[in-house]
C-alpha positions in Angstrom: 0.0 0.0 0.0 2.6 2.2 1.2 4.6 1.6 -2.0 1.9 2.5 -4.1 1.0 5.5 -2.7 4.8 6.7 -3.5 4.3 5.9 -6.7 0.8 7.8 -6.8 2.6 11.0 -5.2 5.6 11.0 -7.6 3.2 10.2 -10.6 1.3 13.0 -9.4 3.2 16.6 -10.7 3.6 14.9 -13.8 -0.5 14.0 -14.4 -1.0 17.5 -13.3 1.4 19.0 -15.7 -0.4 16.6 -18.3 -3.6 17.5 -17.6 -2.3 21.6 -17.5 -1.0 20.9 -21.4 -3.7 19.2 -22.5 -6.2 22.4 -21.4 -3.7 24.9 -23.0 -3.9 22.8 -26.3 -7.4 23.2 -26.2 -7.9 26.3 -25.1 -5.4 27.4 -28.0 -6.4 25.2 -30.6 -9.8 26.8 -30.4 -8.3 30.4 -29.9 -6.2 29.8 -33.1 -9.5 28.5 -35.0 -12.2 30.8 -34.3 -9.2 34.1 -34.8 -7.2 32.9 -38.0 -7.4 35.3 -40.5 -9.5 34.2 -43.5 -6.8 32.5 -46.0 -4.0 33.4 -43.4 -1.7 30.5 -41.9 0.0 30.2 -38.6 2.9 28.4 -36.9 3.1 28.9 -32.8 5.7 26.9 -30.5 5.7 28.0 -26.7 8.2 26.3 -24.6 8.4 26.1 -20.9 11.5 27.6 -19.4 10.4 26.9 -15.8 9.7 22.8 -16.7 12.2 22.1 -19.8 9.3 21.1 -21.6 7.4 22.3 -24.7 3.8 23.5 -23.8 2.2 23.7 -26.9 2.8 23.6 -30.8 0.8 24.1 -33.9 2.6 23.5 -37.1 5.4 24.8 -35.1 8.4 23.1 -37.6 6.3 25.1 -40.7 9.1 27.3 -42.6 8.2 30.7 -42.2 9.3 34.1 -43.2 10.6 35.6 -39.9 10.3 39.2 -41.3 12.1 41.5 -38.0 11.7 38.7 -36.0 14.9 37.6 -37.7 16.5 40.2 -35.6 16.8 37.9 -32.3 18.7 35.1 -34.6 21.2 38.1 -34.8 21.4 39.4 -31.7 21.7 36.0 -30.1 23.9 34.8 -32.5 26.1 38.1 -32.2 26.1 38.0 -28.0 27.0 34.6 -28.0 30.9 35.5 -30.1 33.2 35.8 -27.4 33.7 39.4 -28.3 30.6 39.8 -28.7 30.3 42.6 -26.3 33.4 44.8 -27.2 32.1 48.2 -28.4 31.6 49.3 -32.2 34.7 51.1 -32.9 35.8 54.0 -35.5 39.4 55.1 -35.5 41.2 57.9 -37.8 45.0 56.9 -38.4 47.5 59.6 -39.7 50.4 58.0 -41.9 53.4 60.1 -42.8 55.3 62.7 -41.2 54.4 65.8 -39.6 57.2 68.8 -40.1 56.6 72.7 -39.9 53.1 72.3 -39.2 52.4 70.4 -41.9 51.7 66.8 -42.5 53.2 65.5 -45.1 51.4 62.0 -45.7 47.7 60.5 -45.5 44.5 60.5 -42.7 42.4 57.5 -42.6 39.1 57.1 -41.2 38.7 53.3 -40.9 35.0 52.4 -40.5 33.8 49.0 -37.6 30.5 48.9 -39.1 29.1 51.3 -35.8 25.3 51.7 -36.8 24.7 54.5 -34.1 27.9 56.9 -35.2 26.0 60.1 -35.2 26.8 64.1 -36.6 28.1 65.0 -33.0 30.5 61.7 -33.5 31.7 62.6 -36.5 32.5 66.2 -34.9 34.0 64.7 -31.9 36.7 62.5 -34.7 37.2 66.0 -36.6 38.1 68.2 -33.4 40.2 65.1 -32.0 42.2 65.4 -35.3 42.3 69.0 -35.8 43.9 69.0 -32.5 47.6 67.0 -33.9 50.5 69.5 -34.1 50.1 70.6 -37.6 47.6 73.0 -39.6 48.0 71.7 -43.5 47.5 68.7 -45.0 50.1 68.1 -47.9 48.6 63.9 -48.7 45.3 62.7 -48.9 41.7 61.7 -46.8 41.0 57.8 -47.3 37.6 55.5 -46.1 39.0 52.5 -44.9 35.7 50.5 -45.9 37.9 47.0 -46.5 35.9 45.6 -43.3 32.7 44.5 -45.7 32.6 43.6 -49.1 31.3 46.4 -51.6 27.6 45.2 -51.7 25.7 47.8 -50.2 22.2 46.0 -49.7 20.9 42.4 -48.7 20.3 39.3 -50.7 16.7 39.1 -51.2 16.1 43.3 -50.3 13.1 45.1 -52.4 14.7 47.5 -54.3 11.6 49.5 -54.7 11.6 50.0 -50.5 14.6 53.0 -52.3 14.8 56.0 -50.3 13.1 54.6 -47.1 15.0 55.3 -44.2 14.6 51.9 -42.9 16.2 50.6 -45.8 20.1 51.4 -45.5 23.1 51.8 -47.8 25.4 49.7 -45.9 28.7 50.5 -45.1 31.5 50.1 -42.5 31.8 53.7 -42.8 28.1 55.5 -42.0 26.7 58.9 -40.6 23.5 59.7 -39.1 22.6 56.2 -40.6 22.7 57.7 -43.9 19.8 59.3 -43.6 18.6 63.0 -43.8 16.0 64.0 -41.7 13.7 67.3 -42.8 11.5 69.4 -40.5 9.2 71.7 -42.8 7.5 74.2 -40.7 4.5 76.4 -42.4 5.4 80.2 -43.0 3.2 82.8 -44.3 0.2 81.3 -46.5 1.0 80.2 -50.4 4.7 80.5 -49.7 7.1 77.8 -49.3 7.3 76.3 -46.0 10.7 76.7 -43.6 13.0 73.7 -43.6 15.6 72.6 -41.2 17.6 69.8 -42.4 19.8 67.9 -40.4 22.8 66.5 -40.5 24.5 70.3 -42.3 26.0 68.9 -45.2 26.7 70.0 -49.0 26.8 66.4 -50.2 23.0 66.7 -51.1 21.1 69.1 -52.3 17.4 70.5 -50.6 15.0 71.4 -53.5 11.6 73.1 -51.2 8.4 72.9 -53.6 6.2 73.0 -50.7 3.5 75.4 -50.3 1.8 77.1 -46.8 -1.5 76.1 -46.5 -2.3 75.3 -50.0 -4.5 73.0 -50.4 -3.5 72.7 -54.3 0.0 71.8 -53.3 -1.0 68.4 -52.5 0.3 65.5 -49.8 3.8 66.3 -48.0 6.0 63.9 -49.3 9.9 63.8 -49.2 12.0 62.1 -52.5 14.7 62.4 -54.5 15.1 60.3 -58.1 16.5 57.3 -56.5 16.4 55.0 -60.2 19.2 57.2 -60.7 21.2 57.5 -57.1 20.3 61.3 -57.2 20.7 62.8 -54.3 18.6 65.8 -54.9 16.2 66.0 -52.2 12.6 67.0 -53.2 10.6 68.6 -50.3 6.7 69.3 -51.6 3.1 69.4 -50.6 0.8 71.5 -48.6 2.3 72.7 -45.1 -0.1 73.4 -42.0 1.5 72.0 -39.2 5.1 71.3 -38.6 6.4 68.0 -40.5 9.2 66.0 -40.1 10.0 62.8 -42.4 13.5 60.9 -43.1 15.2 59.7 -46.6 18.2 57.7 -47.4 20.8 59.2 -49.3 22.9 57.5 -51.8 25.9 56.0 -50.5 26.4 55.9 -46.9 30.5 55.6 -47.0 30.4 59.0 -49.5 28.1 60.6 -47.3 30.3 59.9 -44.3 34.0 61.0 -46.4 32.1 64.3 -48.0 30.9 65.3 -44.8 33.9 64.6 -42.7 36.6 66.3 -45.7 34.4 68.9 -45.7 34.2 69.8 -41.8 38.0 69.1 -41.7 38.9 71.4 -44.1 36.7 74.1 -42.1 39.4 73.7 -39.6 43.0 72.9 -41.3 44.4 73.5 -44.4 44.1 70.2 -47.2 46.3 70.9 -50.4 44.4 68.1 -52.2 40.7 68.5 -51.3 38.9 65.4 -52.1 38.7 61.7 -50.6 39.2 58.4 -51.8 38.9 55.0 -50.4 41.2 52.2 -49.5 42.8 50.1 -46.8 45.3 51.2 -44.4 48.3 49.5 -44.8 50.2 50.2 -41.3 54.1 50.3 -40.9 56.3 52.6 -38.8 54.5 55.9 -40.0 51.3 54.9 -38.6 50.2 56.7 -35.6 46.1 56.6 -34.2 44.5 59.6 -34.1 41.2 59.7 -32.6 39.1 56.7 -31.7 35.2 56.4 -31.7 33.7 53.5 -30.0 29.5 53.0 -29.1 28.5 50.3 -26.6 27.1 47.0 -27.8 24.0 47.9 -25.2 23.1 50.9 -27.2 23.3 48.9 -30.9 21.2 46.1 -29.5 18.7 48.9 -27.5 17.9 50.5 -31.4 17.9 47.1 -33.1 15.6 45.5 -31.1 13.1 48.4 -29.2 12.6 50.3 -32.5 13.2 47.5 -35.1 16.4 49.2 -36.6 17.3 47.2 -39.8 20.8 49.4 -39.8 22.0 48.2 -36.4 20.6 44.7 -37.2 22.9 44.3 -40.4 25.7 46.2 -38.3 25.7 43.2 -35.9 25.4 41.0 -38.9 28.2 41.6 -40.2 30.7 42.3 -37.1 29.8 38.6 -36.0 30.9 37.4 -39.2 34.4 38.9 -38.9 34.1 37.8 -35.0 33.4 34.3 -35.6 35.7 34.0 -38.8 38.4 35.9 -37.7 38.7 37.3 -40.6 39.8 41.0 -41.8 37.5 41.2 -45.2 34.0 39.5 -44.9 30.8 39.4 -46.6 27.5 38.1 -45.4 28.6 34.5 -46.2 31.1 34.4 -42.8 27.7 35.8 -40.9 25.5 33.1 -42.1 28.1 30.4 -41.5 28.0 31.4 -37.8 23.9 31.2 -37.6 24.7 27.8 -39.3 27.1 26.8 -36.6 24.7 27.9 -33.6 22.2 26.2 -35.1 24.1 23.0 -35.1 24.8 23.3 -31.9 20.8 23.5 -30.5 21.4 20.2 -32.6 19.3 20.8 -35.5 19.9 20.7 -39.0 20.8 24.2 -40.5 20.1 23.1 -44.1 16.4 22.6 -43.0 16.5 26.6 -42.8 17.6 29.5 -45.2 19.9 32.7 -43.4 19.8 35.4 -45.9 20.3 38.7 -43.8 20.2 39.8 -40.6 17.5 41.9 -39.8 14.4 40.4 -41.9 13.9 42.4 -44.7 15.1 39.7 -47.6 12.4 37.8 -48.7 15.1 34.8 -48.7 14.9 34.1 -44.8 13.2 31.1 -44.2 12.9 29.6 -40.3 10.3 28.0 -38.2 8.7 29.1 -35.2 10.2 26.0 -33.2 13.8 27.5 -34.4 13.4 30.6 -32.7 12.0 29.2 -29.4 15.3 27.1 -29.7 17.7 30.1 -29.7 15.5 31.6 -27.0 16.2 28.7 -24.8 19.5 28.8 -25.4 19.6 32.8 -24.5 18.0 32.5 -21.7 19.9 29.5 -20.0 23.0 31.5 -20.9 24.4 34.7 -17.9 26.1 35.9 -21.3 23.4 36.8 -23.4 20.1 36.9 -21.8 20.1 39.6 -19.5 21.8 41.9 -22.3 18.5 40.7 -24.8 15.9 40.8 -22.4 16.7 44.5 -21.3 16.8 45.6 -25.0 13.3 43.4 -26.3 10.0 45.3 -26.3 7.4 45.4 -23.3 4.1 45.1 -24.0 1.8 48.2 -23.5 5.2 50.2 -22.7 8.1 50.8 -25.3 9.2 50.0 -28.6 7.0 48.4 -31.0 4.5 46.6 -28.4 4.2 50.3 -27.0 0.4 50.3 -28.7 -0.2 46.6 -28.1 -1.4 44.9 -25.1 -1.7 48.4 -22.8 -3.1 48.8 -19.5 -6.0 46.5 -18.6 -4.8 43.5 -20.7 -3.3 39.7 -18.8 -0.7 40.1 -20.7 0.2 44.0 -19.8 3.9 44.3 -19.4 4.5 40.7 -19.4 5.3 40.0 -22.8 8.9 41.0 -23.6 9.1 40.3 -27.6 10.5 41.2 -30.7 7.9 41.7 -33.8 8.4 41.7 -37.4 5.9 43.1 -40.3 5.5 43.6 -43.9 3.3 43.0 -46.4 2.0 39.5 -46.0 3.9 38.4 -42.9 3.2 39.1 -39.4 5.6 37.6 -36.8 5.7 38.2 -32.6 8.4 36.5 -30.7 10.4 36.6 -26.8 9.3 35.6 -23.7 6.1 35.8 -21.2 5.9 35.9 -17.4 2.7 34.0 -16.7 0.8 34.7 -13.4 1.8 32.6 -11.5 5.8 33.9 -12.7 6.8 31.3 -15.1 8.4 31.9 -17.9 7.3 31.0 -21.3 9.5 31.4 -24.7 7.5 31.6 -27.6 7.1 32.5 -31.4 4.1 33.2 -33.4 4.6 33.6 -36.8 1.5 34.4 -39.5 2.0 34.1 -42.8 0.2 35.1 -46.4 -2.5 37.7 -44.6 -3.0 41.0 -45.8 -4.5 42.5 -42.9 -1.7 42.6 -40.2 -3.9 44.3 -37.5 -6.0 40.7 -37.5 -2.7 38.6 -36.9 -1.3 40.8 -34.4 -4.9 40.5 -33.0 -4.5 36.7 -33.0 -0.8 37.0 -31.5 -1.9 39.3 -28.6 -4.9 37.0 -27.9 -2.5 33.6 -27.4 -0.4 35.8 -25.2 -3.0 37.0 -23.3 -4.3 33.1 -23.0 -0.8 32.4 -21.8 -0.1 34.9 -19.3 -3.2 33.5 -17.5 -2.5 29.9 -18.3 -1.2 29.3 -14.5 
């Protein structure tokens, strides 16, 4: 009797956990049936981080496009190098000789891929260098771009997403994200509108057609003839209110050289003003100049809160030449470490495609059970997770689940996720404190919907289910 009342109580937390999954299953199965999107399809995996044990799956191996979801394959593939936290870094390099206040040799600016070097950065490397013991500069201003291979775009991008701002020239060399941002603020009426354009810089040109409260004028809108790399700057439309919109310029690495040769020379003498690109090639004559560096934290803050395809493809590539070792990379060393993590959650990285690193290619292909995989493996390792959890989205508070499950919801700052969206795909994955403070990783990922408000509908509904799941 005895005996078999030992085997009853150690029988018991496992019926009861069997009997908790079989409820979720069919409270979820009939959540997922009655909210699908008409023609839409779904895969959802949610795995138990308390237990070890998956709690639920529905077509949860279906290959899916991850859209910005793709972004935590990225960032946990990038935390887990073991450099992966050294800071982005930008250095200018002098080479030649400095003589009766002149230099008599060659300034480098040698880019580290550092997605969040801003205007005041690029000030801060100018002052730094106008500060060395000489006033003229008898040599010339190089981009040391060597770092990444000349292709300025993803495989699989959409060429008509051209001048987006979320849709970058990249480059180990950028500014301001090579982007322009334009206020237009309304003047008197029928006259053009005031513009402030930031960052200062003659390497495009602002063409104002808008109008002050003239209706005739039309939408605002902000372009420039990107089919031919233009960077002529259009400004139009009717101007009531103050209006502020961003572009990309065409290419980041020029946008960066023109601007910095230009400030420089506002502060030193250069005998041969114009720049040029190529790869320093240090030997006794070398001596650093000024160095730049941003904080992993910061990177992985923009990438993740606000979705930033830039700093996505900036941690792209820097894990690549992490992982490789390698001086000169292109996206191939980047998706041969995703390959390698993959094989070590001891799955099979030919049964998934890597294209880019933040989403946009239409080449990605993973499943939802993938990304609950590398979630797991974040969160059981002091390295990684608490830097991703801090950066991720909280529901009803910040980032892109600022709108989405607010106050009054079960799953109101509970949910800390990335999302991913674009036409066709909707995608929600990270992790959920239930309320009874388990933790849950999951991924949701809709596919072939046109209506994204009705899949994130569906997504915020499951994690609602879930936070009140026990």
């Amino acid at each position: 009797m005895k005996k078999a009342i030992l085997i009853w109580l150690l029988a018991f937390p496992l019926l009861v956990i069997a009997q908790e999954r079989d409820a979720i299953d069919f409270r979820l199965d009939s959540l997922i049936q009655a909210k699908m999107p008409k023609g839409g399809q779904v895969g959802v995996s949610v795995f138990d981080l308390e237990n070890g044990q998956q709690l639920y799956s529905y077509q949860g191996d279906r290959l899916c496009r991850p859209a910005s979801t793709q972004k935590l394959v990225t960032a946990i593939t990038a935390l887990n190098q073991s450099r992966g936290l050294e800071p982005f870094r930008t250095e200018v390099w002098y080479k030649g000789e400095i003589a009766n206040d002149t230099l008599r040799g060659d300034i480098y600016i040698i880019g580290g891929m550092d997605p969040e070097l801003m205007e005041t950065a690029v000030d801060t490397l100018i002052d730094l260098t106008a500060a060395l013991p000489f006033h003229v500069l008898d040599g010339q201003v190089y981009g040391d771009v060597s770092m990444k291979d000349s292709l300025y775009w993803g495989k699989g991008w959409l060429w008509d997403d051209n001048p987006e701002s979320f849709q970058p020239y990249l480059s180990p060399l950028m500014m301001n994200k090579g982007v322009v941002k334009v206020t237009a603020i309304p003047s008197e009426p029928g006259m053009p509108a005031s513009l402030e354009v930031k960052p200062n810089s003659s390497y495009f040109n602002i063409i104002n057609e808008t109008k002050t409260k003239a209706a005739s004028a039309g939408k605002f809108s902000l372009t420039r003839d990107w089919m031919n790399n233009s960077n002529d700057i259009i400004v139009n439309g009717n101007i009531t209110a103050r209006r502020v919109d961003e572009i990309n310029v065409y290419s980041s690495q020029d946008f960066f050289m023109h601007t910095f040769l230009e400030r420089l020379g506002n502060r030193i003498t250069i005998l041969n003003p114009w720049y040029s690109f190529a790869e320093l090639q240090k030997n006794d004559s070398c001596q650093l100049v000024a160095v730049y560096e941003t904080q992993v934290s910061k990177v992985l803050q923009q990438m993740l809160k606000e979705s930033d395809n830039l700093n996505a493809e900036a941690m792209f590539v820097r894990l690549g030449a992490q992982s490789s070792g390698k001086k000169h990379v292109s996206a191939d060393e980047s998706i041969q470490a995703v390959q390698a993590l993959v094989r070590k959650l001891g799955l099979n990285p030919d049964d998934f495609r890597i294209a880019d690193g933040c989403g946009l290619s239409m080449y990605d292909y993973i499943s939802p059970d993938l990304l609950v995989a590398f979630l797991c493996y974040a969160y059981d390792d002091n390295r990684i997770f608490p830097h991703l959890f801090r950066a991720l989205p909280v529901s009803g508070v910040d980032g892109t689940l600022k709108n989405r499950m607010r106050k009054g919801s079960p799953a109101f700052q509970r949910v800390h996720a990335k999302t991913g969206s674009y036409t066709g795909i909707s995608t929600l994955a990270g992790y959920l404190e239930t309320n009874s403070k388990r933790y849950l990783a999951f991924a949701i990922m809709n596919q072939n919907q046109l209506k994204a408000s009705e899949a994130r509908a569906l997504q915020d509904a499951i994690c609602e289910l879930l936070a009140v799941s026990g």
